[in-house]
C-alpha positions as CSV (number, residue, x, y, z in Angstrom):
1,X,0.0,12.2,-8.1
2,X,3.3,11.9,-10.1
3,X,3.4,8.9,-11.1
4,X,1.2,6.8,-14.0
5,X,0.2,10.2,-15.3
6,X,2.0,10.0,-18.7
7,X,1.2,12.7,-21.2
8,X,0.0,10.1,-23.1
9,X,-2.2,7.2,-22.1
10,X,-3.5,4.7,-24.4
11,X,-6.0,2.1,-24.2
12,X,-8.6,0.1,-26.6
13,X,-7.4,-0.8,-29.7
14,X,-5.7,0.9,-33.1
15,X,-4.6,4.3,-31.6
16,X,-2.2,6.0,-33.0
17,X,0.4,8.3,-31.3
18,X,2.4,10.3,-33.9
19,X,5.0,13.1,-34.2
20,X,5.0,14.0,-30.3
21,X,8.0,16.0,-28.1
22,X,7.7,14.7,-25.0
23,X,10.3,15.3,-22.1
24,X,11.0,16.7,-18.8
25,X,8.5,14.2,-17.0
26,X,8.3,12.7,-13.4
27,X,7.5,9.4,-14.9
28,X,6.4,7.5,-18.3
29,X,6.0,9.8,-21.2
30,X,3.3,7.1,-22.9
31,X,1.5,4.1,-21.4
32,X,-1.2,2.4,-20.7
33,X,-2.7,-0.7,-22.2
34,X,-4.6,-2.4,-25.2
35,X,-4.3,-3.8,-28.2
36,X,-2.5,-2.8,-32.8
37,X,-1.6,0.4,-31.5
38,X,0.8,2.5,-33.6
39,X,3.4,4.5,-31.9
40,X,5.5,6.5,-34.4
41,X,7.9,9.3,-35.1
42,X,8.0,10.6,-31.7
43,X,10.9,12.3,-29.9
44,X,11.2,11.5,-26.1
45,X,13.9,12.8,-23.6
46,X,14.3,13.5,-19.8
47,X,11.7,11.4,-18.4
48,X,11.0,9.1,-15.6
49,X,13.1,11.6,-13.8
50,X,11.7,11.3,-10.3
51,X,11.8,7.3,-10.0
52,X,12.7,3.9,-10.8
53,X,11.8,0.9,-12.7
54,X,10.0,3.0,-15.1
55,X,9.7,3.3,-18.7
56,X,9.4,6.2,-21.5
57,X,7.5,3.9,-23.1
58,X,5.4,1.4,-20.3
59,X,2.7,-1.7,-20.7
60,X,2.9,-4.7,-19.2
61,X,0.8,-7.8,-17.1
62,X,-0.8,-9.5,-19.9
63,X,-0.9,-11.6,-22.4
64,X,-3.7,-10.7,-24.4
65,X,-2.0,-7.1,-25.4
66,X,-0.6,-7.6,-28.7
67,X,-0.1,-6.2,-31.9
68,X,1.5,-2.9,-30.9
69,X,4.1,-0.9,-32.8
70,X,6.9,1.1,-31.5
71,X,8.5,2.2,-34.9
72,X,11.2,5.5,-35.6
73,X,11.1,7.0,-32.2
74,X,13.8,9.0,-30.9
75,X,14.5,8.0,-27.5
76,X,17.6,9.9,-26.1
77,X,19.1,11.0,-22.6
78,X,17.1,9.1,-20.4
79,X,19.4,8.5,-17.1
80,X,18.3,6.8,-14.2
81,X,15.8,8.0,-11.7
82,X,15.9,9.8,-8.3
83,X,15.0,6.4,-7.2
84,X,17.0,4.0,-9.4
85,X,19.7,2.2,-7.0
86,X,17.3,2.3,-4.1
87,X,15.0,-0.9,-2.9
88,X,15.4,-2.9,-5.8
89,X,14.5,-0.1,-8.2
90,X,16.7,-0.5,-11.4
91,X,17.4,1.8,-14.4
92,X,14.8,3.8,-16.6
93,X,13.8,1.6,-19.5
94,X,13.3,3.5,-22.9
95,X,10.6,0.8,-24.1
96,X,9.4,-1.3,-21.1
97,X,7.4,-4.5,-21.8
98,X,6.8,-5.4,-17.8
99,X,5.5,-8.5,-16.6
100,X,5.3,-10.9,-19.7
101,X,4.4,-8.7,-22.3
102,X,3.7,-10.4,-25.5
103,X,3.3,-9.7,-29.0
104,X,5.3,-6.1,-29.3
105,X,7.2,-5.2,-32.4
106,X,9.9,-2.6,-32.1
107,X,11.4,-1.8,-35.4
108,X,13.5,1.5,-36.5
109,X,13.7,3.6,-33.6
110,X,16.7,5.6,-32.6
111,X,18.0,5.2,-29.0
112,X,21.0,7.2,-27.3
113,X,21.8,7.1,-23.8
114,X,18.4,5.7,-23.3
115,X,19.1,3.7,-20.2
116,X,17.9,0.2,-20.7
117,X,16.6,1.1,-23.9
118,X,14.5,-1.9,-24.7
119,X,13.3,-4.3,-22.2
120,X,11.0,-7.7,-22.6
121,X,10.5,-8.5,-19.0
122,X,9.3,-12.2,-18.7
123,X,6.9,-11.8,-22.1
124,X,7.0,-14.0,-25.8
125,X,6.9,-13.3,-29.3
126,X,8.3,-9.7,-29.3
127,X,10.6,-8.5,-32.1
128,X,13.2,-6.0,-31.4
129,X,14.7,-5.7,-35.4
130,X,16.1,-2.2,-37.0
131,X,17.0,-0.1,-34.3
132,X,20.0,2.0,-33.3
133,X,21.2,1.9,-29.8
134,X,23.8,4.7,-28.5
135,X,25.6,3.4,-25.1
136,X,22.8,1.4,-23.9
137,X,22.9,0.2,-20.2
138,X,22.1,-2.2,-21.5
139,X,20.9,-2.2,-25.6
140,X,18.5,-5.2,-25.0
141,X,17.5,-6.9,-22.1
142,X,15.3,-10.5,-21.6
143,X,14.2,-12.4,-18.9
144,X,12.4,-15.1,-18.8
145,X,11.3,-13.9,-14.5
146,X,7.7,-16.2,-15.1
147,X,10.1,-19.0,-14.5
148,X,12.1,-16.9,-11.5
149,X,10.7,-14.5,-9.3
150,X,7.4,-14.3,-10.9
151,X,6.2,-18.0,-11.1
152,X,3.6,-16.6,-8.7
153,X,1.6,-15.7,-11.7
154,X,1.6,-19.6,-13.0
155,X,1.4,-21.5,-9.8
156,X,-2.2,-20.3,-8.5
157,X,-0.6,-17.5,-5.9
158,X,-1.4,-14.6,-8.4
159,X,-4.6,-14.8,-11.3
160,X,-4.1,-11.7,-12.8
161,X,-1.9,-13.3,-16.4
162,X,-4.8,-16.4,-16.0
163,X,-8.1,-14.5,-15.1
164,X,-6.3,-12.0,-18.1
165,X,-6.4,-14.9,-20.7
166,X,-10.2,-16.4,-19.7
167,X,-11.7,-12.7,-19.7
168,X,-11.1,-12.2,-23.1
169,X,-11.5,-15.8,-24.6
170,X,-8.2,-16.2,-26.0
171,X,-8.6,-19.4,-27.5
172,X,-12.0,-18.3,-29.5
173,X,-12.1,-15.9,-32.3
174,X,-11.9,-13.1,-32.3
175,X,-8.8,-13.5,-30.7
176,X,-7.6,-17.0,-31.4
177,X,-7.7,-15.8,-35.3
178,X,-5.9,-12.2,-34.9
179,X,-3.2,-13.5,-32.7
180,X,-2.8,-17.1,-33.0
181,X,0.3,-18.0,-30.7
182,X,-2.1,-17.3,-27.9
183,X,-4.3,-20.5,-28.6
184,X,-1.7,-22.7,-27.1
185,X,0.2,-21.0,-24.8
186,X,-0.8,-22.7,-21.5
187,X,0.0,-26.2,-23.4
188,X,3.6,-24.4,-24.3
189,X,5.1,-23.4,-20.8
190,X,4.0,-20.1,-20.3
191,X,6.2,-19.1,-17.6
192,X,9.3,-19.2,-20.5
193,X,10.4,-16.5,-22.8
194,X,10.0,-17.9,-25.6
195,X,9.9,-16.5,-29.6
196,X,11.3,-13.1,-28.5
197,X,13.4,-12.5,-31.7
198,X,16.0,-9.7,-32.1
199,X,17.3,-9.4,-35.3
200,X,19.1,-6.7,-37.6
201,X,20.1,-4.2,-34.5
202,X,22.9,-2.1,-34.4
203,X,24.7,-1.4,-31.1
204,X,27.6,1.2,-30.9
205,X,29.2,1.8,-27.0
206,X,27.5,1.0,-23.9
207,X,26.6,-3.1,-22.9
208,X,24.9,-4.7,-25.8
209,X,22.7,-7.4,-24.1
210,X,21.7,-9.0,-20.8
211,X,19.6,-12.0,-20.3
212,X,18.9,-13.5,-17.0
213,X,16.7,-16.8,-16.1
214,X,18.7,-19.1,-18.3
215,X,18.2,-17.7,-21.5
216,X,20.5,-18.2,-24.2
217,X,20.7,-17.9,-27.6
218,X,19.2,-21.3,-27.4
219,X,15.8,-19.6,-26.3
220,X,16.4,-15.8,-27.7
221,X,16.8,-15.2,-31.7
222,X,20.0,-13.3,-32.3
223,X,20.3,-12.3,-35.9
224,X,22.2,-9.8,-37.8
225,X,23.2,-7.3,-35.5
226,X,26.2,-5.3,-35.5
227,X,27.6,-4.7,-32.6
228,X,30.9,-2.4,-33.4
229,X,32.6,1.1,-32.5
230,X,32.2,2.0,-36.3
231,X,29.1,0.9,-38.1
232,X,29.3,3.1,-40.7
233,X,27.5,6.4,-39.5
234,X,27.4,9.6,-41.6
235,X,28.7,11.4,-38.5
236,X,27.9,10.3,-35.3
237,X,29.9,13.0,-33.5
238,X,27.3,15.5,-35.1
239,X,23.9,13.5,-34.2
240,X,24.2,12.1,-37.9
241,X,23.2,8.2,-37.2
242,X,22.5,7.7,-41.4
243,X,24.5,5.0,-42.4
244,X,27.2,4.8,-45.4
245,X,25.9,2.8,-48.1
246,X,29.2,0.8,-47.5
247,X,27.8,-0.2,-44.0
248,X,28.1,-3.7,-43.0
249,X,25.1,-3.2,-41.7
250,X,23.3,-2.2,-45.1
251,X,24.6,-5.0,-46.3
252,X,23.2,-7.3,-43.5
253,X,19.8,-6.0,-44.5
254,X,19.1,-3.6,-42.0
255,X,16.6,-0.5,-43.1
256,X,17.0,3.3,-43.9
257,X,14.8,4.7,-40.7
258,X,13.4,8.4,-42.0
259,X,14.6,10.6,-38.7
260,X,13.6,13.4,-41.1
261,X,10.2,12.7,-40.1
262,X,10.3,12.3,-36.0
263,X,9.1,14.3,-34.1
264,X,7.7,17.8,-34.5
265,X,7.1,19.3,-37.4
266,X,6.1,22.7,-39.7
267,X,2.7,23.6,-40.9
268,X,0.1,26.1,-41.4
269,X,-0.6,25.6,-37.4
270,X,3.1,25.4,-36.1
271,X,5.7,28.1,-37.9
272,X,8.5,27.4,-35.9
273,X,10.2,24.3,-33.7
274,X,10.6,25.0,-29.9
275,X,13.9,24.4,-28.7
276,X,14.6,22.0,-25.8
């Protein structure tokens, strides 16, 4: 099978996935499910090439996943699939949170043409702060679909969000303590979008944001991003996205992200770097 066979799947709790190459896939490079995992200085390209709707980086269909961290990645050159344009499929998504989400923090990664680089799709509380985006189709995308499409999940048609929340007790410790926005979710309309926050970003080319299902800035945190032609880059003509110390963006508080340590590196087990 070519699809859901990502060279990486992850599941449980606290994994780490750290200073992988991964390209020239059918479909997701990592995915899976599960709970504070850490997903760090990887470099991911050419994937998702044989379909649609998909993501580099995939999860998605329940609440009770939270706590994961997608922090200085390299996600680049990720056009759409064989399959994007046809039935309904849309775009490759760089980072995919599908079907409400929650609790996902995306912070320092470097995207360039990465499709729809990062995606909440119907799900709360995730932060999308720090990051680059390189002609994103678009940069960020929300939707709020649990109050659209999807209200099948809140109305009794579908279980699979409920049933999610009552199989792991998510109003009793340990779960009500570690994440404590779940303890009153179904008392806070679930099927809305709400606390996604998206702060500190900078956008250069491309569409910068789409949000469907009524949201607004009323119901999505905007704050700090730079969305410009010129943000201040070294030299972005030569792949050099460090930014000038007379950056508006340094100055709006946005973070150095170390590329120097994504993706593979030299040591006494690996003497030289593959190329592409």
């Amino acid at each position: 099978m070519r699809t859901y066979n990502p060279a990486v799947s992850l599941n449980g709790v606290g994994n780490r996935v750290a200073n992988n190459r991964i390209h020239d896939l059918p479909h997701s490079a990592i995915s899976g499910g599960g709970n504070d995992h850490l997903v760090e200085y990887n470099e991911i390209f050419r994937v998702c090439l044989e379909t649609g709707d998909a993501g580099a980086f995939y999860m998605g269909r329940d609440f009770t996943q939270r706590g994961n961290v997608i922090r200085y990645n390299h996600f680049h050159d990720l056009r759409a699939g064989a399959l994007a344009g046809q039935g309904g499929f849309t775009e490759v998504m760089a980072v995919y949170l599908d079907d409400c989400f929650s609790g996902t923090t995306v912070f320092g990664n470097l995207f360039v043409r990465a499709g729809r680089s990062a995606m909440i799709g119907g799900g709360r509380d995730n932060t999308i702060e720090n990051n680059i985006f390189i002609e994103g189709s678009p940069a960020i995308h929300v939707d709020s679909r649990g109050q659209g499409w999807a209200n099948f999940w809140f109305n009794g048609k579908d279980d699979t969000l409920m049933a999610g929340l009552q199989r792991m007790g998510y109003d009793q410790p340990p779960y009500s303590v570690h994440y404590p926005a779940l303890t009153n979710i179904l008392n806070d309309e679930p099927m809305m979008a709400k606390g996604n926050r998206i702060l500190r970003n900078i956008s250069v080319g491309g569409k910068w944001r789409e949000l469907s299902d009524g949201l607004s800035d009323k119901t999505v945190v905007f704050e700090g991003n730079v969305v410009t032609n010129d943000p201040g880059f070294v030299a972005a003509s030569q792949g050099d996205y460090r930014l000038k110390a007379d950056s508006p963006a340094s100055q709006l508080g946005f973070k150095t992200i170390p590329f120097e340590k994504i993706g593979l590196y030299r040591d006494e087990f690996r003497k030289t770097i593959p190329r592409d």
